[in-house]
C-alpha positions as CSV (number, residue, x, y, z in Angstrom):
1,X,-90.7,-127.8,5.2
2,X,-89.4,-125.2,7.8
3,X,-88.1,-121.9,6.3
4,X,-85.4,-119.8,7.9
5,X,-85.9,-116.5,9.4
6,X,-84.1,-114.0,7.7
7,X,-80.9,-113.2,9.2
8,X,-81.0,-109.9,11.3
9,X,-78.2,-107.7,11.0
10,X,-76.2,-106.4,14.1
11,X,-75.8,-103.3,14.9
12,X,-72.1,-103.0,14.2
13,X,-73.2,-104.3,10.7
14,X,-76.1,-102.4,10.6
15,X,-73.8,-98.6,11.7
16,X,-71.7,-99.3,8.5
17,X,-74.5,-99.4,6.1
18,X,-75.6,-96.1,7.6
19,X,-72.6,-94.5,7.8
20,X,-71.4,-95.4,4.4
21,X,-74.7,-94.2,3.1
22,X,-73.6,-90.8,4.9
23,X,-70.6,-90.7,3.2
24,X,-72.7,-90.7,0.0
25,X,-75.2,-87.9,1.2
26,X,-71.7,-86.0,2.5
27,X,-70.1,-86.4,-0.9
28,X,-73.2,-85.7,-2.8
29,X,-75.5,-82.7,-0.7
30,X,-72.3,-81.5,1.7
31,X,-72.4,-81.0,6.0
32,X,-76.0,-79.3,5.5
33,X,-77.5,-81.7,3.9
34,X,-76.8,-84.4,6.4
35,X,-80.1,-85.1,7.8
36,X,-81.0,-88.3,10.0
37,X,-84.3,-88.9,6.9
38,X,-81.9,-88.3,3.9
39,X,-79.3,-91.1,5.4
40,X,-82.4,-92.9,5.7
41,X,-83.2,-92.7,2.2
42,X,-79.8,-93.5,1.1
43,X,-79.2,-96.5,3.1
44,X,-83.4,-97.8,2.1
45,X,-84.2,-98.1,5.5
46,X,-87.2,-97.3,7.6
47,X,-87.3,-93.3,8.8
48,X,-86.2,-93.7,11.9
49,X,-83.8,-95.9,11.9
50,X,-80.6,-93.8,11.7
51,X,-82.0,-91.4,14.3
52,X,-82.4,-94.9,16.1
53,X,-78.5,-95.8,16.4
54,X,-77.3,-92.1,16.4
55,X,-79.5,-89.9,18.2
56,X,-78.1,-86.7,17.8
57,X,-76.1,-84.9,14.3
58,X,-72.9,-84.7,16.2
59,X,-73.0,-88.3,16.7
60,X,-73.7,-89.4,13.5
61,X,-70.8,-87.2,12.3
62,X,-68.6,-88.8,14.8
63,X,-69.9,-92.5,13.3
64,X,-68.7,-91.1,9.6
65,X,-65.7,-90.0,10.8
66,X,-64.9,-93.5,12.5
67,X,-66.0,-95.1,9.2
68,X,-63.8,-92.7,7.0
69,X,-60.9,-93.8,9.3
70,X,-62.0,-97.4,8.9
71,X,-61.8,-97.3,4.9
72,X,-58.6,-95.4,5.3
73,X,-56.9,-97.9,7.2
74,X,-58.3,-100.4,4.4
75,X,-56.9,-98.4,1.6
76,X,-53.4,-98.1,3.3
77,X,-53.0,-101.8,4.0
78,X,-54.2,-102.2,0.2
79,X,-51.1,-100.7,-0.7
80,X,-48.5,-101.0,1.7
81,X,-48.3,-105.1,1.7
82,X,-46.2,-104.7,-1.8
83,X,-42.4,-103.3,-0.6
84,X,-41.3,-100.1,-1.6
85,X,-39.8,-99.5,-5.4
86,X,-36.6,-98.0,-4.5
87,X,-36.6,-96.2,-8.0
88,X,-40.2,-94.8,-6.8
89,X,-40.0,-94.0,-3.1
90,X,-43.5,-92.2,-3.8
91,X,-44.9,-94.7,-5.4
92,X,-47.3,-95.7,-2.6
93,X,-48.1,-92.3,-1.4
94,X,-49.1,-91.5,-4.7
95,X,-51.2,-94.4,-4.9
96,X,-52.9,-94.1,-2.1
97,X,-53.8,-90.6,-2.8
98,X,-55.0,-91.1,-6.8
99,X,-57.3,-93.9,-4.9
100,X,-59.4,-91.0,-4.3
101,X,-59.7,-89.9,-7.6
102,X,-63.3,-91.3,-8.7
103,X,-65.9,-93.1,-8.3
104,X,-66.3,-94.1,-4.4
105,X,-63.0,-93.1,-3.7
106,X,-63.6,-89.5,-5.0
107,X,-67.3,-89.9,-2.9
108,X,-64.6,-90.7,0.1
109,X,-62.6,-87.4,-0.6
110,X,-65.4,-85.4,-0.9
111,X,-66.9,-86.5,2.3
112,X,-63.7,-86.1,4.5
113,X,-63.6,-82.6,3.4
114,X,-66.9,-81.9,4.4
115,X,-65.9,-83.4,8.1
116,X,-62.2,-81.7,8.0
117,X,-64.5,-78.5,8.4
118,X,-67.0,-79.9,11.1
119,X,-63.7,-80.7,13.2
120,X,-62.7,-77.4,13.8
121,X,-65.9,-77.5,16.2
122,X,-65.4,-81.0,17.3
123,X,-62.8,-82.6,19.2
124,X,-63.7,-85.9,19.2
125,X,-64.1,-85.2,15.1
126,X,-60.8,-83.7,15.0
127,X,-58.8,-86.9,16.1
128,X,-60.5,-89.0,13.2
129,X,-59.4,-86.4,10.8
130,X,-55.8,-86.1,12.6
131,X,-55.3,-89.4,12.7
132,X,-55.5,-89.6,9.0
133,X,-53.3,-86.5,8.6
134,X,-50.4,-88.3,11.2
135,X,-50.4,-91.6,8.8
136,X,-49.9,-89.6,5.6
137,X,-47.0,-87.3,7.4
138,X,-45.5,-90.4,8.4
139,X,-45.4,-92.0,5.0
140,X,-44.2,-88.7,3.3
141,X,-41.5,-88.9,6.1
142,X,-40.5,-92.4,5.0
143,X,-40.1,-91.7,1.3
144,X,-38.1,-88.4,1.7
145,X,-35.9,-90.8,3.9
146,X,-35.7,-92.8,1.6
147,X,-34.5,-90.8,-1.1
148,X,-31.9,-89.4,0.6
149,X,-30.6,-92.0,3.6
150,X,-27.2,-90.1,3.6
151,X,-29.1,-87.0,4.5
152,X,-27.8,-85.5,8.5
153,X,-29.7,-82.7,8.1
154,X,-33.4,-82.9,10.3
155,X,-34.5,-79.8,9.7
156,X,-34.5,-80.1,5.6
157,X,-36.3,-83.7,5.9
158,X,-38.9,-81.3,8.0
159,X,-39.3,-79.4,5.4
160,X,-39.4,-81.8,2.9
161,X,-42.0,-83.7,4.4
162,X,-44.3,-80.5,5.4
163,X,-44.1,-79.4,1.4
164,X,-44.8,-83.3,0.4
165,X,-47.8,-83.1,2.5
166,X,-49.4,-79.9,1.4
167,X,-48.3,-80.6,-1.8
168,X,-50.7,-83.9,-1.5
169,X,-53.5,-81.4,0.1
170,X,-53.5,-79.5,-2.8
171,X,-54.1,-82.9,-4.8
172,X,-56.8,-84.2,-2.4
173,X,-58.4,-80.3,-3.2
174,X,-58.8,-80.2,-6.7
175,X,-60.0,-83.6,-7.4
176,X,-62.8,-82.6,-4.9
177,X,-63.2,-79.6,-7.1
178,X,-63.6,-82.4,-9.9
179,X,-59.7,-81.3,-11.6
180,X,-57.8,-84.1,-12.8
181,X,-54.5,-82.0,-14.2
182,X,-52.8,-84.6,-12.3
183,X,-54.7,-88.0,-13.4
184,X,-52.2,-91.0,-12.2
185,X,-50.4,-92.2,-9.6
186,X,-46.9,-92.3,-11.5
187,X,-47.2,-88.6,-12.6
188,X,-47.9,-87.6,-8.9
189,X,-44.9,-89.7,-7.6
190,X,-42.1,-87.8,-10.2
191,X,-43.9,-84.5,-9.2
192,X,-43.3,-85.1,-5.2
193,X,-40.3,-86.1,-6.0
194,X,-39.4,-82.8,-7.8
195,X,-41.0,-81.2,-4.8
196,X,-38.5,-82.7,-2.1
197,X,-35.3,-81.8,-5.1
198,X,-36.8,-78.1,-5.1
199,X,-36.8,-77.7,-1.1
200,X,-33.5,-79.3,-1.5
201,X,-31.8,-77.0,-3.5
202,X,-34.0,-73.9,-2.2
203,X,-32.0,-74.9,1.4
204,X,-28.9,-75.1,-0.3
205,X,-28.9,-71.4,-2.4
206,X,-30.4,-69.9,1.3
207,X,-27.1,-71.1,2.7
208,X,-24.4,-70.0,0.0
């Protein structure tokens, strides 16, 4: 009876598993614990190996990165297949953000963080990171739309959108830090909400 080779895995395949066992090493040991051998351990695969598809550090930060932005895109598409709730134009902002609560998500967080700071030094780094930053901004900018259509004013939805997004940085922060004072998604949505009303009426009193 013939048997069947066991099915090698390619290397696109084979970059993932490494780079998703970075992320855990990231989340768990931070930038300088990121060693070619400890990914090695992670993933269970022969020493060598990781040193094998990503000869140098900065290269195998670049891989995470690309692999954070792949799971990113992932989550995103998760959530923004269902239309908008028009009573909750937040809703999938907040979602998407309490995604990264716990569990891998919170391993996800943890790990971006810990590149956010390696792409100061980086460019190439820097536009994985960016790239998430830019689809946030641009969903923030959607819902504060949203809210308001009537709204002529482009300088307020500016700065309605720059406090929604630091707002959400704040968020992304302390549940890295392990806080959950803000524990769900609905919660999150009524606060940004009250954050874009504050900026709102803080515009308005600074033009009386």
């Amino acid at each position: 009876m013939a048997t069947t080779a066991p099915r090698k895995r390619n290397g696109d395949e084979r970059r993932r598993e490494l780079c998703d066992a970075a992320i855990e090493v990231l989340a768990e040991h931070g930038s300088r614990g990121l060693t070619h051998g400890q990914v090695d351990r992670y993933a269970g695969v022969p020493e060598g190996t990781t040193s094998y598809y990503y000869r140098t550090r900065a290269a195998l930060l670049r891989g995470v990165g690309k692999r954070v932005a792949e799971i990113d895109v992932a989550n995103l598409k998760s959530v923004i297949h269902r239309p908008p709730d028009p009573a909750s134009p937040f809703a999938h902002l907040a979602e998407l953000t309490m995604m990264q609560a716990d569990g891998s998500g919170l391993m996800l967080n943890r790990a971006r963080h810990e590149l956010l700071l390696g792409a100061a030094r980086d460019p190439d780094l820097a536009e994985t990171s960016q790239a998430f930053v830019a689809r946030i901004v641009a969903m923030a900018n959607d819902a504060v739309a949203h809210l308001q259509p009537d709204t002529g004013d482009p300088e307020l939805l500016e700065a309605q959108t720059t406090a929604v997004t630091t707002f959400i940085a704040g968020v992304f922060a302390r549940l890295v830090a392990g806080d959950r004072t803000i524990n769900d998604a609905e919660q999150l949505a009524r606060l940004l909400q009250a954050v874009v009303t504050a900026v709102s009426v803080e515009r308005a009193e600074a033009g009386s």
